[in-house]
N, C-alpha and C positions, 0 to 999 in steps of 0.2 A: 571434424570429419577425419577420419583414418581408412588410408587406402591399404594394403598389402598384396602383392603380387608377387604368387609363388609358382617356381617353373616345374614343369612337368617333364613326362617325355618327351624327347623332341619340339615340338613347336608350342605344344599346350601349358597355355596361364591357366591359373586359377584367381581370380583378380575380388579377395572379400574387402568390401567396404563396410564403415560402421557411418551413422549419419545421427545425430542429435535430435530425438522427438522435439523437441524445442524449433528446431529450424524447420523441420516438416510444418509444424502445428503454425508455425508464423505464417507460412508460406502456402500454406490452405486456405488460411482467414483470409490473405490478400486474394490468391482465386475465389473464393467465396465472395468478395466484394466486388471484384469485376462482375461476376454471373449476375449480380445483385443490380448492378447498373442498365443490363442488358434482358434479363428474365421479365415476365405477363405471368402475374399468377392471381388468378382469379380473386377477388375482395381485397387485392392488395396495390397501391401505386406505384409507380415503375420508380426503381431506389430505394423504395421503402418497405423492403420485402424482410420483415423480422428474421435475425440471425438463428436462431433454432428451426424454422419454417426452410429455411434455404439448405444449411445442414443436411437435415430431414429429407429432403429432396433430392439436393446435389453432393451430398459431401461425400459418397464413395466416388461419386464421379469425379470430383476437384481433387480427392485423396490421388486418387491412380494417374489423371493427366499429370499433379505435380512430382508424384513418384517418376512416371517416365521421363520427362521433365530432367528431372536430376541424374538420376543416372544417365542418360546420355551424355552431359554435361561430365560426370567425373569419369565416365569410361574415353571422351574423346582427350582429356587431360591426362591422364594416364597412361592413353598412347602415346600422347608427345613426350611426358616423361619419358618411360622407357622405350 
């Protein structure tokens, strides 16, 4: 992960981060397996909710919660940095 923080005018950051499809994609699959614990989806046992069926369902949801997620997390670090 690569942070850069560049100054602006007066008080204004410009703060680009880059992050590793790798660590997103890991880190969905683990959201995806909690949902998985906890989701009722009809013809299926609760745990035993096939990984494309849950995807299919939640995986823009588990994408964006773990996206917020993370940026919170490297913009609160970033403050303490700088």
């Amino acid at each position: 992960m690569q942070i850069s923080i560049d100054k602006n005018e007066g008080l204004e950051r410009n703060l680009t981060v880059s992050i590793p499809a790798e660590d997103i994609k890991s880190k969905v699959a683990d959201k995806l397996k909690e949902i998985s614990k906890q989701v009722k989806i009809k013809g299926f046992r609760p745990g035993r909710v096939p990984n494309n069926v849950l995807n299919n369902k939640f995986g823009k949801h588990a994408r964006q919660e773990v996206l917020g997620e993370m940026m919170n997390s490297i913009i609160q670090d970033a403050v303490k940095e700088h």
